[in-house]
C-alpha positions in Angstrom: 67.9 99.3 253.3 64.8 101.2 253.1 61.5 98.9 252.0 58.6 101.1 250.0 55.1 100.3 250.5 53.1 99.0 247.7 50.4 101.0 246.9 47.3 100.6 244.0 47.5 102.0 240.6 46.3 105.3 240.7 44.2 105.5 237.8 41.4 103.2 239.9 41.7 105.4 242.3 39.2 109.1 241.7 40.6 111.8 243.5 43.1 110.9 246.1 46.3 111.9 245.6 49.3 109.3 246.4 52.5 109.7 248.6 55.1 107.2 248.1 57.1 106.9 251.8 59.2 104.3 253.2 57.2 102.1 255.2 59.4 102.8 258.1 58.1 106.0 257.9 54.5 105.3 257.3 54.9 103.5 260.5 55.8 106.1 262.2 53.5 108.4 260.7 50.6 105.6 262.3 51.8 106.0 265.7 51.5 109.8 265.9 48.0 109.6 264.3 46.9 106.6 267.1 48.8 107.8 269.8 48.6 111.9 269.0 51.2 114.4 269.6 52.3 115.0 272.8 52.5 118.6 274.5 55.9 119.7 275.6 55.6 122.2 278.9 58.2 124.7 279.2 60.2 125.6 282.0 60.1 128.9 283.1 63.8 129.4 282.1 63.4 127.9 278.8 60.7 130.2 278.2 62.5 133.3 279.6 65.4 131.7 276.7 62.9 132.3 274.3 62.0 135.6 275.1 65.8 136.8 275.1 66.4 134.8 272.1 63.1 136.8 270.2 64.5 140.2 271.8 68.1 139.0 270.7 66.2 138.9 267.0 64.9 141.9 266.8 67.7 144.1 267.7 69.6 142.3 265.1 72.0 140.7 267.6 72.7 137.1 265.7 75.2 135.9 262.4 74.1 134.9 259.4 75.2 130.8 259.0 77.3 132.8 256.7 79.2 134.5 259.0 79.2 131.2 261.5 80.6 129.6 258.8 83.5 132.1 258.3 83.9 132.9 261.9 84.4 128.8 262.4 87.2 128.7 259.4 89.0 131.3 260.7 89.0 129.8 264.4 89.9 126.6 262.9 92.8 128.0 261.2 94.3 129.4 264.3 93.7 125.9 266.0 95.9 124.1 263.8 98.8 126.7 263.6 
């Protein structure tokens, strides 16, 4: 079960404007701003993944999640044969 935060009628307030979250959230949201947001360092072969991935992208060389979708069914129908 998800628990709201109570927060002030927004007519006393002038010209903030109001997000209702779940508190779990909120929480979170807390600990990023006191804590910051860490910097992930990437491996040189992670990096070299994205530059083949970007290259991949450009030529055209990737399926639509439409044709993901269809090339799944029609493995799955062959699985179960």
């Amino acid at each position: 079960m998800t628990k709201n935060i109570t927060i002030p009628n927004p007519r006393t307030l002038e010209a903030e404007k109001l997000v209702l979250i779940p508190r779990v959230e909120y929480r979170a949201l807390l600990r990023v701003k006191r804590d910051g947001i860490r910097e992930v360092v990437l491996t040189n072969a992670e990096k070299k993944a994205i530059t083949r991935s970007r290259k991949e992208i450009e030529r055209g060389d990737y399926l639509t999640l439409d044709e993901l979708e269809k090339y799944l069914d029609r493995s799955r129908s062959k699985i179960r044969r």
